[in-house]
C-alpha positions as a printed Julia matrix, in Angstrom:
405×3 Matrix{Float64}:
  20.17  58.31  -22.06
  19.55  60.51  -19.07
  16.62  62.71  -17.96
  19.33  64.77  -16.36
  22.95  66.12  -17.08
  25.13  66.93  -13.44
  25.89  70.58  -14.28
  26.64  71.62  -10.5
  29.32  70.04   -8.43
  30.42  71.14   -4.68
  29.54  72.31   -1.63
  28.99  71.79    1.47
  26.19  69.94    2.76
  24.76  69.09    6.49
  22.3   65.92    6.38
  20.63  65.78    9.9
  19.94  61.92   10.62
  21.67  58.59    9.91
  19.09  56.19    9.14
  17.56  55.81    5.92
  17.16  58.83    4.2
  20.49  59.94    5.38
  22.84  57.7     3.96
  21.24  57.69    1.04
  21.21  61.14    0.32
  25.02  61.26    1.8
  25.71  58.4    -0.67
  24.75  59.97   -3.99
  25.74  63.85   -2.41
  29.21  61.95   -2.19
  28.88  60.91   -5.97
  27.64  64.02   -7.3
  30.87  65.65   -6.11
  29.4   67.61   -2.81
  31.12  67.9     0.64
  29.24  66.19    3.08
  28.72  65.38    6.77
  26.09  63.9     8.65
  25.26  64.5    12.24
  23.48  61.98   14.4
  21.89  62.05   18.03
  22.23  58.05   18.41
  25.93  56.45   19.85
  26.3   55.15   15.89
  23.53  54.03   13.66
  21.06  51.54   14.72
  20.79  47.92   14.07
  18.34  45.19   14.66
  14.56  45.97   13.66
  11.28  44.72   12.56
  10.82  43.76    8.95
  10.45  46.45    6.21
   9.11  46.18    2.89
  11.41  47.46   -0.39
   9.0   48.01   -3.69
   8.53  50.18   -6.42
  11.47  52.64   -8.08
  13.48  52.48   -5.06
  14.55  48.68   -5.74
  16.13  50.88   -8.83
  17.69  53.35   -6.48
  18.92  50.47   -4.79
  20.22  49.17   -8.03
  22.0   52.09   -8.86
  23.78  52.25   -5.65
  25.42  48.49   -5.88
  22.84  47.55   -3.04
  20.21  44.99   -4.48
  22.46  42.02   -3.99
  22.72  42.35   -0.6
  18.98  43.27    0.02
  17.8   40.54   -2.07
  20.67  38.31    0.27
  18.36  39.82    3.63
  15.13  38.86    2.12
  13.89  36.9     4.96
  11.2   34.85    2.45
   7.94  35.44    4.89
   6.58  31.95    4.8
   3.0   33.65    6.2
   1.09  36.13    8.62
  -1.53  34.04   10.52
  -4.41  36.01   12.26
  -5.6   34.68   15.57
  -9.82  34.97   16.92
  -9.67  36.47   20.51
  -9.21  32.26   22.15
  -6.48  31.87   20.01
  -7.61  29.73   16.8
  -6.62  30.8    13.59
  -8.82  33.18   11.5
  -7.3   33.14    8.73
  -3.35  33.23    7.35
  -2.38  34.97    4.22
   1.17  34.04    2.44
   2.75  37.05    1.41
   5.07  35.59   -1.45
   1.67  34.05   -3.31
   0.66  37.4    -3.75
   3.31  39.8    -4.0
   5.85  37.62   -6.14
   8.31  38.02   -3.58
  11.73  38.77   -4.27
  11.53  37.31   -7.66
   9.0   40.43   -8.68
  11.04  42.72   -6.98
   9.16  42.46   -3.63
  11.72  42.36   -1.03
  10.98  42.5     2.95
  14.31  42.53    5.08
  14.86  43.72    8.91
  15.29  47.39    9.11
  18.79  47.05   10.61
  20.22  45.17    7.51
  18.81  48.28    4.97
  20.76  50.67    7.22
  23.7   48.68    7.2
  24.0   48.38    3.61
  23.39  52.25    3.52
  25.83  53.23    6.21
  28.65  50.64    4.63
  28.49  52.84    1.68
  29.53  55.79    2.96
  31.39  55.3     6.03
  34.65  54.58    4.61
  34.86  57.17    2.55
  34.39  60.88    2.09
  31.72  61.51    4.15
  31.83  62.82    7.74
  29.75  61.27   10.47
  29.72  62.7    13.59
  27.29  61.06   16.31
  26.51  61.48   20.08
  25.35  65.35   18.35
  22.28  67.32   17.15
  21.78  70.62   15.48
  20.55  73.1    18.34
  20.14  76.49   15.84
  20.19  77.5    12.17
  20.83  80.97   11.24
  20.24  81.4     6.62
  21.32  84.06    5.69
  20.6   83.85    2.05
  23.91  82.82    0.64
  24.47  79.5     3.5
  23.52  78.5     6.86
  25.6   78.65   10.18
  24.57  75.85   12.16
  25.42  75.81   16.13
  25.38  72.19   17.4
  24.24  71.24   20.82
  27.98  71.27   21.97
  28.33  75.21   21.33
  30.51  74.82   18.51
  29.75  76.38   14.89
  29.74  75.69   11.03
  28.66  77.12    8.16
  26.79  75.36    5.08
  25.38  75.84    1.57
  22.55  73.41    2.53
  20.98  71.54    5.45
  18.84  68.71    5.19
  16.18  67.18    7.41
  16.59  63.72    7.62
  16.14  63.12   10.99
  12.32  61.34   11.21
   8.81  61.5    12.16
   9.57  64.1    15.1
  12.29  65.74   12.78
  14.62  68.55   14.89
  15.51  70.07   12.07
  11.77  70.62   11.28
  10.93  72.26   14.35
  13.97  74.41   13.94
  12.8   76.23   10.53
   8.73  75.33   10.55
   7.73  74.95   14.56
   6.19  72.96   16.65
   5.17  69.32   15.11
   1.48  69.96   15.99
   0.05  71.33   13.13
   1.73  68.64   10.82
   1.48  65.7    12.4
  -1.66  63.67   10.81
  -2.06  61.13   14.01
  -3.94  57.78   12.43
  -5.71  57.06   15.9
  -3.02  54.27   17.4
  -0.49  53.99   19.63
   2.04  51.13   19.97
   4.96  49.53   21.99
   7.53  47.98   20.14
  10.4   45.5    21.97
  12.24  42.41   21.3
  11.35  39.25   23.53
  12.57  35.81   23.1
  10.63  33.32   20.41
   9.16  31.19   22.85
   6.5   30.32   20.64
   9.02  28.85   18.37
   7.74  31.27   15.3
   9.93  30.64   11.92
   9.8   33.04    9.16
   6.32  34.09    9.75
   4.14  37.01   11.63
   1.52  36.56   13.88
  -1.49  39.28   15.01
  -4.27  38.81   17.6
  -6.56  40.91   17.85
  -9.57  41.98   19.91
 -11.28  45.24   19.4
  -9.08  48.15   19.26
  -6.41  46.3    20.73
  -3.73  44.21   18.54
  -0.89  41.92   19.79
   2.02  41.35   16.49
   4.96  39.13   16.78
   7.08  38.74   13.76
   9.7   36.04   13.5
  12.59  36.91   11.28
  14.0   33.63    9.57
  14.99  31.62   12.47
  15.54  33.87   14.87
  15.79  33.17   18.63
  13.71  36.66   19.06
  10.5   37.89   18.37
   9.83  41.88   16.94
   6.88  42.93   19.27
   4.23  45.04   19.26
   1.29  45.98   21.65
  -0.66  48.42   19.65
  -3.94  50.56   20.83
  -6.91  52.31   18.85
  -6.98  55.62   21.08
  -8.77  58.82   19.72
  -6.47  60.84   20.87
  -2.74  59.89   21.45
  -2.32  60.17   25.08
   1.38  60.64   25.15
   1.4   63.7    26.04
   0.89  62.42   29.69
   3.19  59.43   29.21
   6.17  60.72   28.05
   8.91  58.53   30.49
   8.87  54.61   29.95
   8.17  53.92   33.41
   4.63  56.02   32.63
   4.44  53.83   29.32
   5.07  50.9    30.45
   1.92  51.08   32.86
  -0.14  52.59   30.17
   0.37  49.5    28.25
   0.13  47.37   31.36
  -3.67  48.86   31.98
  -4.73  49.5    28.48
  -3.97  45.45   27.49
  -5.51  43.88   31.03
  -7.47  41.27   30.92
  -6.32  40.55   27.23
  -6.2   36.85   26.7
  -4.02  34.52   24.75
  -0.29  34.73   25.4
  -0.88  39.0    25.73
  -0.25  38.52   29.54
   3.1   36.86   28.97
   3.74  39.95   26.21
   3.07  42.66   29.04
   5.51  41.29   31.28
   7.77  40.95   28.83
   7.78  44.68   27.93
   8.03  45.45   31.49
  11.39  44.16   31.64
  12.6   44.84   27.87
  15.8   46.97   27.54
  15.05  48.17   24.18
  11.56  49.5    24.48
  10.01  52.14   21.9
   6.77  54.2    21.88
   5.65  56.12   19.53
   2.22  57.68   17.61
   0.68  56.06   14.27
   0.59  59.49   12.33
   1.9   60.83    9.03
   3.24  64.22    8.61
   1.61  66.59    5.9
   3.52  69.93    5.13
   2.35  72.32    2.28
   5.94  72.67    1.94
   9.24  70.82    2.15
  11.9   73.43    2.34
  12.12  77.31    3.81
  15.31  78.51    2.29
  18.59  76.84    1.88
  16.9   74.14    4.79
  15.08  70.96    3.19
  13.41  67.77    4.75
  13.57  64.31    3.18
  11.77  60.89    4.41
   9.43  60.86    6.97
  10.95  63.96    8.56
   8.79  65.77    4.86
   5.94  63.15    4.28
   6.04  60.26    6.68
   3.28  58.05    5.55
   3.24  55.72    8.63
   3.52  51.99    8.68
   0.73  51.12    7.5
   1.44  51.92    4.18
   3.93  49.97    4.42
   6.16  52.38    2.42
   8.0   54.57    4.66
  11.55  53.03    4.09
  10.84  53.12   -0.15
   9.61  57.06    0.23
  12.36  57.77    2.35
  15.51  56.18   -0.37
  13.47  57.75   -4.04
  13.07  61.1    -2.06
  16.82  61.06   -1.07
  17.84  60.09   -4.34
  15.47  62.41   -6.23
  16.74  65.37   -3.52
  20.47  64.94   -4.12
  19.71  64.57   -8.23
  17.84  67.97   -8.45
  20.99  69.66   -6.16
  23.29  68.26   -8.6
  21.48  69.66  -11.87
  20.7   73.28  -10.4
  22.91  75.82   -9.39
  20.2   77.64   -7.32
  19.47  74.99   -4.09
  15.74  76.33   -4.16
  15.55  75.54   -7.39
  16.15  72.07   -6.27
  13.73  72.22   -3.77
  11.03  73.12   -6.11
  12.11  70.51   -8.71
  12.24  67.92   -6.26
   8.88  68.51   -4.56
   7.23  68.8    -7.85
   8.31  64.97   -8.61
   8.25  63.79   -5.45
   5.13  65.0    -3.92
   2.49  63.41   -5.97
   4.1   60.06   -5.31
   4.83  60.59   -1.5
   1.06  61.91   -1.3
  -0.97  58.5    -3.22
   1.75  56.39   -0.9
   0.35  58.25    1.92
  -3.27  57.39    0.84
  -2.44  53.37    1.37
  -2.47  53.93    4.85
  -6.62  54.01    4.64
  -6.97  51.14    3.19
  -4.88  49.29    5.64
  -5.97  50.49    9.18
  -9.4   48.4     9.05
  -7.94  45.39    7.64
  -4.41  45.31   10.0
  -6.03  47.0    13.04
  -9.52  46.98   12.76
 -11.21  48.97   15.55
 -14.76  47.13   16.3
 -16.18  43.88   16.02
 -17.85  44.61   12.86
 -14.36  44.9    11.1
 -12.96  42.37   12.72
 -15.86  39.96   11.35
 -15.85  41.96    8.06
 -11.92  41.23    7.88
 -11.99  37.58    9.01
 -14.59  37.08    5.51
 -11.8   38.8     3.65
  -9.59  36.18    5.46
 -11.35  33.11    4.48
 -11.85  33.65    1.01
  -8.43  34.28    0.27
  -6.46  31.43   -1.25
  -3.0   30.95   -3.41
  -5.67  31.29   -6.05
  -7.49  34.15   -5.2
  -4.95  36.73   -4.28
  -7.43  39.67   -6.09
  -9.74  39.32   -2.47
  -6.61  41.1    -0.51
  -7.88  44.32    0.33
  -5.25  47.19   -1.6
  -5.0   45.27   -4.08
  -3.76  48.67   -6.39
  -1.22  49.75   -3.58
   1.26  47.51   -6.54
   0.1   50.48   -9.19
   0.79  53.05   -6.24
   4.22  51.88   -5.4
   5.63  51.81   -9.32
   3.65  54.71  -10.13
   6.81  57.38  -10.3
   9.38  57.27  -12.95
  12.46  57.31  -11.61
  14.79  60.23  -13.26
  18.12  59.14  -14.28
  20.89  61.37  -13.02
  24.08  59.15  -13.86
């Protein structure tokens, strides 16, 4: 039986962004009978990535879209994440599977490029419209649609345009402003690059740490790479001033010298990577999701940062929940408000993990580096309750997930 009955079919719809939440959303828009096209600044949708973590209702979404084979096929089975004192002995190593159940309870970690894949494969054969190498440079709402001029002076008009488009969201700034008074920064910065596995990692994680600095390297499977990342504690993100990569990469350079264990060989090796990226720890907090006939979805509305750990998850319910409300109301701010109703609570307690994770993953002073290392060596395949967030499983499953077949 349904929550919902479709009783609103048609129109058409712009979806800013081709990563997560945009193929979903384009996916079920597509089902629900609307006319859609998605624009995208990148050459074609990105592959590759770090590992991401798939809980809670969306492994239903995924379900419902024919996916969950193939994620539970990318499940790259984490054998453990080992957490190295400041010489480079082992603190203390936690196994993932022991306590989350793995893919077996639903629990399923896979590298970001494989998700998108999946997403992009099931749309990009079909009725929906891609068009990258493109970006939205104006919307005009009138009321009754939206003309949209793209940065290549041409124009189109829409019933609907939706945000999909990330953490620094265009189509944001377009209708709200400036990111500054949404952006909730969590007080790190980080570089994140591929280099090759010369430690000889296999389906495991690494992070050394040394006060407010953090070194992670994360094997997937046995790959001949290693996922990067050289992260800071910083008060204030000073990006501002170190915008270019050149300016970056000797940021990095002077904020990690003098770091021991194999962080020297991990500098050098983000000088010379070709796929560096920078960014801000932060979330983004909006009293409001929508102005008009212009909505946001993902982390472009309510990015709850990584370490939650649920950015991805947010980022496929909201899309699904989004293109379900548009396809049961005939008013699109209708949608809006029924979608940010169910939505919000959930995005908002996901958003909360993120506290209890900073001083565990990157804890700031000595003191919580000791206090974690106790955390650390009590833990045991037995004794799984001593992980810290140990209700972030209540969090993720905590929304019930409307059915709009």
């Amino acid at each position: 039986m349904s929550d919902h009955s479709t009783t609103h079919q048609g129109g058409r719809i712009l979806v800013s962004g081709a990563s997560i939440a945009g193929p979903t959303i384009a996916y079920w828009l597509d089902h629900f009978g609307f006319d859609v096209t998605v624009v995208e600044r990148a050459e074609a949708v990105r592959s590759g990535g770090y590992p991401i973590d798939v809980r809670g209702p969306v492994v239903e979404v995924a379900d419902r879209m024919g996916i969950l084979p193939g994620l539970k096929d990318a499940h790259i089975h984490a054998k453990r994440i080992t957490f190295l004192l400041p010489d480079g002995s082992v603190a203390g190593t936690i196994r993932p599977e022991e306590i989350t159940g793995g893919v077996e309870n639903r629990d399923i970690e896979l590298p970001r490029g494989e998700l998108t894949k999946l997403l992009y494969g099931l749309t990009r054969d079909g009725s929906v419209r891609y068009i990258f190498n493109e970006s939205i440079a104006s919307l005009d709402d009138d009321g009754a649609g939206v003309t949209v001029t793209f940065e290549n002076g041409t124009t189109e008009n829409y019933d609907v345009v939706i945000g999909a488009d990330g953490l620094h969201s265009n189509t944001r700034r377009l209708i709200f402003g400036p990111e500054e008074p949404f952006i909730h920064y969590l007080g790190y910065c980080y570089n994140g690059f591929t280099t090759p596995n010369f430690l000889e990692l296999s389906h495991e994680s690494l992070t050394y740490t040394v006060p407010g600095r953090y070194a992670v390297l994360s094997a997937v499977k046995d790959s001949p790479t290693l996922h990067a990342f050289l992260i800071f504690a910083s008060e204030e993100p000073p990006f501002s001033r170190h915008q270019d990569p050149a300016s970056q990469r000797r940021l990095i350079a002077e904020k990690f010298d003098g770091v021991g264990w194999e962080v020297p060989k991990l500098v050098e090796a983000m000088q010379q990577a070709d796929d560096l990226y920078y960014d801000v720890v932060s979330q983004i907090h909006l009293d409001r999701w929508s102005k008009g006939r212009v909505v946001l979805v993902g982390d472009a509305a309510f990015a709850p940062s990584f370490l939650s750990g649920q950015g991805s998850s947010l980022a496929m319910v909201g899309a699904y929940i989004l293109a379900g409300e548009l396809a049961t109301h005939d008013d699109p701010t209708d949608a809006f408000a029924a979608y940010e109703r169910l939505m919000r609570p959930f995005a908002v307690a996901n958003q909360n993990l993120a506290g209890d994770g900073g001083a565990f993953l990157l804890p700031r002073t000595q003191v919580e580096i000791d206090a974690r290392n106790r955390v650390l060596a009590s833990l045991s395949s037995s004794d799984a309750e001593a992980m810290p967030g140990d209700t972030s499983r209540e969090v993720h499953s905590s929304l019930h997930l409307p059915d709009y077949m």
